[in-house]
N, C-alpha and C positions, 0 to 999 in steps of 0.2 A: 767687474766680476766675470770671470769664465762660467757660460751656460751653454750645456750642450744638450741640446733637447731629444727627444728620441725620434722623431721630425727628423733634425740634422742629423743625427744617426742612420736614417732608413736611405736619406739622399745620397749619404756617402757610400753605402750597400749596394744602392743601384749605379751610382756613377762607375765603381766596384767592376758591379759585374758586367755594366755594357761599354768599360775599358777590356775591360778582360775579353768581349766580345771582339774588340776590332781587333786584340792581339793576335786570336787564332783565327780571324781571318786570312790574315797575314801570313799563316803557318802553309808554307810552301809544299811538304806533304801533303796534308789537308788537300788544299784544291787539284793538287794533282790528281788524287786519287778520285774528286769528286767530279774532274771538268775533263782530264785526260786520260787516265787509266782504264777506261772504256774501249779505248782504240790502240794505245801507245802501251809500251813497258819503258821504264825511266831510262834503265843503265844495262839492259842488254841489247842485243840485236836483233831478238825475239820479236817475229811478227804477228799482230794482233788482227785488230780492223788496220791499220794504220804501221806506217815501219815504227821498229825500236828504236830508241834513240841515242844509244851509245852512239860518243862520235858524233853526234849530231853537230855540235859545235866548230868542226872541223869542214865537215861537208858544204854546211851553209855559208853565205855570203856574211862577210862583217858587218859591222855598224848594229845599226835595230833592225837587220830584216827580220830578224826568228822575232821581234816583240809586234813588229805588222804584220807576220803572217800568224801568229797565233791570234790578234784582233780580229783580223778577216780578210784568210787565205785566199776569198772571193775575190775582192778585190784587188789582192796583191798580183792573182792569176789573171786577173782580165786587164790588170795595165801592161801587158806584156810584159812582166818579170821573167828571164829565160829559166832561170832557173826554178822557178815557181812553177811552171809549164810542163817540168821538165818532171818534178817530182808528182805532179798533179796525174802525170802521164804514166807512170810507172806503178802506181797503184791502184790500175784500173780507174779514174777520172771518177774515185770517191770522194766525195764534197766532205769536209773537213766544217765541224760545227764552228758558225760564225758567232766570238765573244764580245764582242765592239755592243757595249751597254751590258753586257752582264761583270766581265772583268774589269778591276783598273789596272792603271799602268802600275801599281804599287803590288797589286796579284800578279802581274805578269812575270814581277822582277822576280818574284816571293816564288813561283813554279820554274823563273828558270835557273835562280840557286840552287833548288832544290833538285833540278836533275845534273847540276854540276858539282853538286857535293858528291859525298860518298855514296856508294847504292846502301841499299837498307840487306838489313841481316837477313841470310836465309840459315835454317836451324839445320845441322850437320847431325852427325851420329853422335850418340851418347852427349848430344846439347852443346857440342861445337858449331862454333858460326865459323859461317865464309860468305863469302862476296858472290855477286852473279856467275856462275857457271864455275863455282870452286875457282874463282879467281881473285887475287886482289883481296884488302883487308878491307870490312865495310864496319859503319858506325854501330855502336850500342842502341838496343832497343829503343824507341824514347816512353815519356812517363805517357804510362796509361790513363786514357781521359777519366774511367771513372771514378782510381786511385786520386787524381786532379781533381774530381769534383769535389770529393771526401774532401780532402783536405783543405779546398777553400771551403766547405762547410765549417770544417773545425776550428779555422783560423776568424772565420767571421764571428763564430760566437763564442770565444776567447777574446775578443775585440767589443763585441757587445756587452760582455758582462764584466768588462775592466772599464771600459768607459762609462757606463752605468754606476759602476761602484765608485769612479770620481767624482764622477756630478751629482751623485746624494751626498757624498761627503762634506764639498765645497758648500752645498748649497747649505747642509745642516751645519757647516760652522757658519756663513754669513747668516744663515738664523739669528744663531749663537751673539756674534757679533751684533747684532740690532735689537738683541733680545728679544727674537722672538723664536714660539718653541721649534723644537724641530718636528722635520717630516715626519710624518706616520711612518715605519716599517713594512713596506708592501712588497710582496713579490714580482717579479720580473713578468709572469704569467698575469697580475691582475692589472698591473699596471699597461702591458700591450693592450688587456681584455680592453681597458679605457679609452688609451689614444683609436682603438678600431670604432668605438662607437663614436669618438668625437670625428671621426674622418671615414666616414664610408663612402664616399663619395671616389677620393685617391683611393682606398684599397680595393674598390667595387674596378678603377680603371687597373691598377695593377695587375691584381686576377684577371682581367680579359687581358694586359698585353702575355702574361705568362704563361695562361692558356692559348693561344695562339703561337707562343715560342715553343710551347711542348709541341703541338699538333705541328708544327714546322718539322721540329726534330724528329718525330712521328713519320711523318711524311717523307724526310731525307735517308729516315734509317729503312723502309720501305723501298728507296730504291734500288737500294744495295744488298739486298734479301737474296741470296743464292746457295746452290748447292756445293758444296764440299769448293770454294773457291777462297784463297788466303789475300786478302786486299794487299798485304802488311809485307810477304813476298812474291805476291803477283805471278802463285803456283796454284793450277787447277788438281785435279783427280787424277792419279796416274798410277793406278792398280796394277799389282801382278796378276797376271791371265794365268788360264792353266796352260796352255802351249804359247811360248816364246816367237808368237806369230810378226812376224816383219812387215810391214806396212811399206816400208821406205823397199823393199827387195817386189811385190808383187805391185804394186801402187806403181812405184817409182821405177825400176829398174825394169819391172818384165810390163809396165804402161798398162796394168788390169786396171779396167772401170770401175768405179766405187759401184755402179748398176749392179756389175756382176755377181758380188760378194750380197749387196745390200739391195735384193733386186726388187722389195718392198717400196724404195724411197721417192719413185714417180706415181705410185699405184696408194699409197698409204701416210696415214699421219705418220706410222712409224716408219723407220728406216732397215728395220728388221735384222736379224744376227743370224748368219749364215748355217743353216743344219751341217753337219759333218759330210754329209753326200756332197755339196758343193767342193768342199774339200779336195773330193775322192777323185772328183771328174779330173783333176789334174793330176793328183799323189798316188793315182792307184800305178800310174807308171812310173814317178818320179819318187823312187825312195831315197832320195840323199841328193843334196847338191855339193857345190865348193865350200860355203860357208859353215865355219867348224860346227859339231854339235849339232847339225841340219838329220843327220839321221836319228838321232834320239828324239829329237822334236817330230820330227814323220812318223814316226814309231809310235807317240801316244797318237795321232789321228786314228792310227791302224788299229789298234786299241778300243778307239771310239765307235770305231766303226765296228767291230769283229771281221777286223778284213787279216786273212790270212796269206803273207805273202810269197810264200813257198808256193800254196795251192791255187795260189789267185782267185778263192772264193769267201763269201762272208757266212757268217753265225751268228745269225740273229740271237743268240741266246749269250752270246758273250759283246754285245753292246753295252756301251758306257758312254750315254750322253756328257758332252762338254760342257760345264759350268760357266759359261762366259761370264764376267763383271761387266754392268754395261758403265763406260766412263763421263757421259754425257748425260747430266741428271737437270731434271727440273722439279720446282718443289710441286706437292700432287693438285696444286688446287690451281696449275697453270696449263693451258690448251695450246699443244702447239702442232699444225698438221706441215709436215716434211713436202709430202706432194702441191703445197701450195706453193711456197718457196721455192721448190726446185722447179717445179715442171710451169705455174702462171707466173710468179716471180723473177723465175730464171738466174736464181742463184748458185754461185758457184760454193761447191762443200765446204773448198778451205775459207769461206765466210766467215761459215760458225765453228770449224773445226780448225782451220790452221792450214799450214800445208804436208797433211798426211804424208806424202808422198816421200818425206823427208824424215818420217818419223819409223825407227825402229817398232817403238809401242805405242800406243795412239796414249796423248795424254789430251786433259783438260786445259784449252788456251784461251779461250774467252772467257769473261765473268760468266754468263749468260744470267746476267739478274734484268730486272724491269728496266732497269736505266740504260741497261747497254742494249735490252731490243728497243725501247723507245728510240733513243739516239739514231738506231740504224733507218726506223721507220720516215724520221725524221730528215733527213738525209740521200734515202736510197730511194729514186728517181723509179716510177713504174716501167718495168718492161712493156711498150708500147707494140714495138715492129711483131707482126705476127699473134697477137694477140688482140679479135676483132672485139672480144666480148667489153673490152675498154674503151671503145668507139665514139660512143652513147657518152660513157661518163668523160674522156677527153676533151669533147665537143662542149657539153656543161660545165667543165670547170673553166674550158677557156673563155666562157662568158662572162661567168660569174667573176671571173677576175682579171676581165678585160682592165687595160691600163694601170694595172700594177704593176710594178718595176720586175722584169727577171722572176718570175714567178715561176719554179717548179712543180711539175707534176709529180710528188713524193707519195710514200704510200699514207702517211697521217691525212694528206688530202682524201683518200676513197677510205677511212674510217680506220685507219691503220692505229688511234691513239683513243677507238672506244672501247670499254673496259671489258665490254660482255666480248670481244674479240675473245678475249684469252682466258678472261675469268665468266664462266656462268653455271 
């Protein structure tokens, strides 16, 4: 006689879902986005912390180098790999997170299908897709996890209350059959109420693995918490200004200092937005350059100002402060001060911003969510030379961790990964 207990019913639910779990392990977006997309962009040439990686396949040497350098690029750099030396070199000698015990070689394959499929959809005008940089035709959205979870909700208990309805059946004919009466008529609800009191023991361990798998997922959706940043096309904040100010023309082309415009960013948590006077200091003689359209955009400065350019004098009474959009946001319950990074840290802008210099409109290029500053803290080596006040702590850590293999002085070592850093 077939008996299917609700026991074996609940086994197959879990064996169920923690299949289902090693599937989307496996999901080569998934870990890209969770292990690389911090530093890298998959299918452009878009530089991050880390270059992009179109082409990558091309660049690199054959065989499984890219599946040992993404284990641990460390290693791959210190065996004398030329070519490992060579990229190591070129992106300023930032240390690239070591996977060797967090990935397997099954995730490695799974991230590098995934950056040699198609790029993922970027959404066009009036809900037209294109491909990285309006090129190329990329893949259809995939299914959404929460639409995914629904539905293996529905399918489970469509499956539970078909296979319940056989095994009372079977069982009330083999009643039948031996003559004895049939089962009671219980509901689906009174009959779990029972198997929970006969087994609290498995449902008391259940509850704590699935409490712990929420607080997981709690915990990983937490690292990915940021402002106005799209995972899915790997696009930040890139607002219109009220003047069509060129970054790549004054940055880039005439070599102005980020100091100068943002001359807060040594002195201030903030990096501060340039009053219209800063402006003036150069625009008050330069009313129009080569590039088209340069004099209508000089002309709201003049505006902003009440600067009159026939008379070469201003009127305070016809000023119109500039509205800037600031494009660089963090959510309000996180502290971050500018002058530490730049001026003890001694980091360079296009860090956390990209490489301005190259951008007509400053857009949004890093996540900047908790996982990609931890990664960086994680990683990014203290500015020692010239910096006495790290003397004292230098001296301490290299005791404390006398005989450890290759041991970096990072900034998570001086408290770079305590929470009241950022949050208090």
């Amino acid at each position: 006689m077939f008996h299917f207990s609700f026991k074996s019913l609940l086994g197959v639910v879990m064996m169920f879902v923690i299949f289902s779990g090693n599937i989307s392990a496996q999901d080569g977006a998934k870990l890209f986005k969770q292990n690389c997309a911090v530093c890298h962009s998959s299918h452009t040439s878009q530089k991050i912390t880390g270059p992009g990686l179109a082409g990558v396949f091309d660049r690199a040497p054959k065989g499984d180098w890219i599946n040992k350098w993404i284990l641990n690029s460390e290693k791959t750099i210190k065996s004398g790999d030329a070519y490992a030396n060579k990229i190591f070199a070129e992106n300023n000698k930032s240390a690239m997170t070591v996977f060797e015990g967090q990935l397997t070689p099954k995730d490695i394959e799974s991230i590098i299908g995934f950056i040699k499929g198609p790029a993922p959809v970027v959404a066009g005008p009036a809900g037209a897709t294109k491909g990285p940089e309006g090129e190329g035709e990329a893949v259809k959205p995939g299914i959404d996890p929460l639409f995914f979870t629904l539905g293996l909700v529905v399918i489970l208990a469509i499956l539970i209350t078909t296979f319940r309805s056989v095994r009372m059946s079977m069982q009330n004919n083999a009643n039948r059959v031996e003559g004895k009466p049939e089962n009671p008529d219980v509901t689906f609800f009174e009959e779990a109420k029972g198997w929970i009191s006969g087994h609290r023991r498995l449902v008391g361990v259940l509850c704590i693995v699935i409490g712990f798998m929420g607080m997981k997922s709690c915990w990983d959706a937490c690292f990915d918490i940021g402002v106005y940043y799209d995972w899915e096309t790997q696009k930040g904040y890139h607002p219109s200004q009220p003047i069509k100010f060129s970054h790549k023309i004054h940055a880039g082309d005439n070599e102005i200092a980020c100091q100068y415009c943002h001359n807060t960013v040594e002195k201030s948590r903030h990096a501060g937005i340039p009053s219209v006077n800063v402006c003036m200091n150069c625009h008050k003689g330069i009313t129009k350059t080569a590039n088209a359209g340069s004099e209508k955009e000089i002309g709201k400065i003049y505006a902003a100002a009440g600067f009159d350019v026939a008379s070469g004098k201003y009127d305070d009474s016809k000023t119109n402060p500039l509205t800037w959009l600031k494009v660089h946001n963090l959510p309000d319950h996180v502290y971050f001060n500018h002058s530490q990074h730049v001026v003890v840290g001694k980091l360079d802008c296009a860090n956390c911003h990209g490489d301005v210099k190259k951008m007509t409109t400053v857009e949004q290029r890093a996540p900047l969510t908790m996982k990609w500053c931890i990664e960086c803290h994680r990683k990014t080596e203290v500015a020692m030379e010239g910096n006495a006040y790290y003397d004292r702590l230098h001296k301490a850590l290299k005791e404390k961790y006398k005989g450890h293999y290759d041991v970096k002085f990072t900034v998570d070592k001086i408290g770079g990964l305590e929470c009241a850093k950022c949050h208090y």
